[in-house]
C-alpha positions in Angstrom: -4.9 57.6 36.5 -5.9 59.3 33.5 -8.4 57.4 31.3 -5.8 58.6 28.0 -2.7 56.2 29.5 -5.0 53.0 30.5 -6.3 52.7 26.5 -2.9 53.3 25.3 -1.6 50.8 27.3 -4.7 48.4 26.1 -4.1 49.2 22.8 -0.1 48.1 23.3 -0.9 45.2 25.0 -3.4 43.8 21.8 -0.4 45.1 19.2 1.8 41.6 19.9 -1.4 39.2 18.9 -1.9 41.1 15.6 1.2 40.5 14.3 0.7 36.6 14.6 -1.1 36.6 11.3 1.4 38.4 9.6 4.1 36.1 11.1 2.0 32.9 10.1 1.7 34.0 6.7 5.9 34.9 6.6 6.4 31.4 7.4 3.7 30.0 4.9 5.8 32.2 2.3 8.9 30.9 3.6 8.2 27.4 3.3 6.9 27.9 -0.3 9.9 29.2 -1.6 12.3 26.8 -0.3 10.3 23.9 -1.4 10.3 26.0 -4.9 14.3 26.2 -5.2 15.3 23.0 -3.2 15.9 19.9 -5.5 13.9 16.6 -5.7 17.0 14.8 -4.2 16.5 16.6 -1.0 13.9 14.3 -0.2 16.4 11.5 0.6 16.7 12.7 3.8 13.2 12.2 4.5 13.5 8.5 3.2 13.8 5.5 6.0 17.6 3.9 5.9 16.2 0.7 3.5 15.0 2.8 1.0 17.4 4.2 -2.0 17.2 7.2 -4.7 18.4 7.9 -7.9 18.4 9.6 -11.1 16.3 13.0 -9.3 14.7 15.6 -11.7 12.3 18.5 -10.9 11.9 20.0 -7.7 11.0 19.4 -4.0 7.8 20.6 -4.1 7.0 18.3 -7.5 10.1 16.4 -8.4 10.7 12.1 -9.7 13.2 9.9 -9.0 13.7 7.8 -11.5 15.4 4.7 -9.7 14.2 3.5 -6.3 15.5 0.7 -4.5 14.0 -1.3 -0.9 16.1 -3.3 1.1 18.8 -3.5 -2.4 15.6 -4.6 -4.5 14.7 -3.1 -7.7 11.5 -0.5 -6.6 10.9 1.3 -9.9 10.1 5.0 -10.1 8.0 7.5 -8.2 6.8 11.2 -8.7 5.4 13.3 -5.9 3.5 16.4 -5.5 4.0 17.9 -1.8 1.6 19.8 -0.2 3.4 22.5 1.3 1.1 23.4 4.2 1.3 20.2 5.8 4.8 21.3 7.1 3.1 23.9 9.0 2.2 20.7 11.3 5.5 19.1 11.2 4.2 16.7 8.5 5.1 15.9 4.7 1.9 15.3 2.5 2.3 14.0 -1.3 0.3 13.0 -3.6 2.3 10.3 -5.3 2.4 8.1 -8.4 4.4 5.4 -8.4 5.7 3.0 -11.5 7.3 -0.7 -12.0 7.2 -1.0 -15.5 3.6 -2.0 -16.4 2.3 -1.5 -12.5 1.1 1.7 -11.7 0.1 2.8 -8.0 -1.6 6.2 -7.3 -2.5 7.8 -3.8 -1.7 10.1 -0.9 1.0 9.5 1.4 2.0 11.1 5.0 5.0 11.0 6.8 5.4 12.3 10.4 7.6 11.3 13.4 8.4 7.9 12.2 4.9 6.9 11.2 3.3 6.7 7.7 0.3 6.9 6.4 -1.6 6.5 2.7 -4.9 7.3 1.6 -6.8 6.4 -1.6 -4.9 4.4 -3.1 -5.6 2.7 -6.5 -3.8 0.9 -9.3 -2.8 -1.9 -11.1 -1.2 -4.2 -13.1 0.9 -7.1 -14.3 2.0 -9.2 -10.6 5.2 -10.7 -12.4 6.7 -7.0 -12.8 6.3 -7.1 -9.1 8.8 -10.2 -8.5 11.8 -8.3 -8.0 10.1 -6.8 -5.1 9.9 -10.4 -3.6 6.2 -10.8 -4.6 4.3 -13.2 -6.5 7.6 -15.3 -7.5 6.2 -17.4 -10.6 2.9 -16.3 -10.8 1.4 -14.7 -13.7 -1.6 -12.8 -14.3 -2.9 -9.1 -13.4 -3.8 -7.3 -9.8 -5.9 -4.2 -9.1 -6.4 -2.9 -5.7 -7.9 -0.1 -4.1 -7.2 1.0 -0.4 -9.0 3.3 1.4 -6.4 3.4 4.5 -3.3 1.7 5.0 -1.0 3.0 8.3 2.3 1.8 10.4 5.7 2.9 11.6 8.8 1.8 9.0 8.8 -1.3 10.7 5.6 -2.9 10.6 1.8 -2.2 9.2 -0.9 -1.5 11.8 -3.8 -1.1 9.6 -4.8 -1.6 6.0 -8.5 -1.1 4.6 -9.3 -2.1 1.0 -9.1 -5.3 -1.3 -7.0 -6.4 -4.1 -8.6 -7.6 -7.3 -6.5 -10.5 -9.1 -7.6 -12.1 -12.7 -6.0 -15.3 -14.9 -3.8 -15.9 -12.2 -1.3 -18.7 -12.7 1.9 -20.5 -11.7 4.3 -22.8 -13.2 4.0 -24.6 -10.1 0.7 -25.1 -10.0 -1.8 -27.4 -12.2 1.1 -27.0 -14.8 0.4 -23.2 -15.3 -2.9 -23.7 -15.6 -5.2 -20.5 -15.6 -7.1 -20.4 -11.6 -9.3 -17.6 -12.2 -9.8 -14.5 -10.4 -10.1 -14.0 -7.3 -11.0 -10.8 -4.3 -9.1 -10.4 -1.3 -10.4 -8.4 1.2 -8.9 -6.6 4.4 -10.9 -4.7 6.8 -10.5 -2.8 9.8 -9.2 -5.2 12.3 -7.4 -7.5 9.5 -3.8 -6.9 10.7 -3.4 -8.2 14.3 -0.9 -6.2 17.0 1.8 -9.3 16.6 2.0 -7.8 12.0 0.1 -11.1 11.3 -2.4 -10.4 8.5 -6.3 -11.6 7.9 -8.5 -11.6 5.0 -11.4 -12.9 3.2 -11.1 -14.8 -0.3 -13.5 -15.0 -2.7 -13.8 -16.4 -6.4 -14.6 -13.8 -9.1 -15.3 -16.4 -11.8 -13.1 -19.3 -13.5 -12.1 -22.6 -13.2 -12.5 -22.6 -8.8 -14.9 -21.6 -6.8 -13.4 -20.4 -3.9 -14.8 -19.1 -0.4 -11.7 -18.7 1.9 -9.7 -17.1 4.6 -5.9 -16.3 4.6 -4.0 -15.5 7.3 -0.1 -14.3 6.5 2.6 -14.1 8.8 5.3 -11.3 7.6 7.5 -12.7 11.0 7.7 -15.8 9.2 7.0 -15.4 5.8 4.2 -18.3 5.9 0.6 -18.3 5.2 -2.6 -20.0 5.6 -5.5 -20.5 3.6 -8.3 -22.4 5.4 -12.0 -22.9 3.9 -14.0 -24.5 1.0 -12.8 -25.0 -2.8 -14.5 -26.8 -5.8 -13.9 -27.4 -9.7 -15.8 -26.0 -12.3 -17.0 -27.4 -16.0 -13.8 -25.0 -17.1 -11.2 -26.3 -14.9 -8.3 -27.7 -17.0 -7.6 -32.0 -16.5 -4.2 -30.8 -14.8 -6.3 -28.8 -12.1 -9.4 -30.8 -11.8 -6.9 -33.9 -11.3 -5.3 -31.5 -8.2 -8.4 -30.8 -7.1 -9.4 -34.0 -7.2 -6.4 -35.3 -4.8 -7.1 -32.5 -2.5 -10.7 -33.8 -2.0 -9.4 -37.0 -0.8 -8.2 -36.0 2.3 -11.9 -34.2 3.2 -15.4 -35.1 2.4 -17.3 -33.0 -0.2 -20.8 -31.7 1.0 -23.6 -32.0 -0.9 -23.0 -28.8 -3.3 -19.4 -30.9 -3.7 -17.7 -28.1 -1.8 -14.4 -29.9 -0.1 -12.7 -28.2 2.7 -8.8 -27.5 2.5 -6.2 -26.4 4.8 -3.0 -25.4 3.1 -0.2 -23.9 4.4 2.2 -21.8 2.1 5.6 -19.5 2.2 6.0 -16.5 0.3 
């Protein structure tokens, strides 16, 4: 055979794998452009079914919706910012900012096959805006938190990395709305067992209590339980030193007048 038709047909056999660059890049470009001309409210039907939009502005590829709702409860606003590459992998990518009135949450979120997943995550703010979301019902006071990781299907959370910050917390309910202090709750790698129930570490950050805890939640049943050592300080109002005071009854104090507490709670 002559040496002429074996590097021709060489050469025709390396011509397909070149053009897999060009075709990459054609559906980079593609991708681009529809996220440019589709609308923000295109992204309700990447939204799980307990999750409503309103009130859409912008685009796909950076658009708001001013009016969110979970499970019929008020969820405030969000913007996002896709990153349009992550499609490529059958994944959307946003950086997002989310807003109920004064609380403010920033971070990265993924969605793929079911699953989501959110990185760096920081914000903060009033907890009583947060009440229509079913949280912190009469309580007052401010929250900051800051996760590194938090993962999980629509269903449930598997994972969640980070702690939450509260200060001048208070309830009604409680020590006649007396101010408790602040407080850190921390999650780390193992805190959410395979069953959804949730563990973390509680620590005083100054005020009235001195605190060294653990809480243990159960979404399933919408109970808690916080299990470890509490005592007053010089600051503590009469209401709350005369609470603490009954809650000592039931346990010894150790010698640093440290008593130990079991309580159960719903949320």
């Amino acid at each position: 055979m002559p040496a002429s038709r074996s590097v021709s047909r060489d050469i025709k056999r390396t011509r397909p794998a070149r053009r897999w660059p060009l075709i990459l890049l054609g559906l980079i470009v593609l991708s681009g452009a529809v996220i440019f001309v589709l609308p923000a409210s295109f992204a309700t039907r990447f939204m799980p079914a307990q999750v409503r939009a309103e009130d859409f502005s912008g685009s796909l590829l950076h658009g708001a919706a001013g009016k969110i709702s979970i499970n019929a409860r008020d969820a405030g606003a969000i913007e996002w910012q896709l990153h349009p590459l992550a499609l490529l992998r059958l994944a959307i990518v946003a950086d997002i900012h989310w807003v109920k009135v004064g609380f403010l949450i920033d971070g990265t979120a993924e969605l793929k096959l079911g699953r989501f997943a959110a990185h760096d995550i920081t914000g903060g703010g009033p907890v009583d805006d947060l009440q229509t979301l079913g949280f912190a019902a009469g309580w007052k006071g401010t929250a900051k938190l800051a996760f590194t990781t938090i993962t999980g299907t629509f269903d449930k959370l598997e994972a969640a990395v980070g702690k939450i910050d509260v200060a001048n917390i208070s309830s009604a309910a409680v020590a006649a709305g007396s101010d408790l202090g602040s407080y850190e709750l921390q999650l780390g790698p193992q805190s959410i067992a395979p069953d959804g129930s949730l563990s973390a570490t509680l620590n005083d950050t100054g005020g009235p209590v001195e605190a060294q805890a653990q809480i243990r939640f159960s979404p399933a049943t919408r109970t808690g339980m916080l299990s470890g050592t509490l005592k007053e300080r010089a600051e503590a109002s009469p209401a709350l030193r005369n609470q603490l005071s009954n809650l000592s009854q039931l346990r010894p104090r150790d010698a640093s007048g440290r008593f130990p507490v079991e309580l159960e709670f719903t949320f």
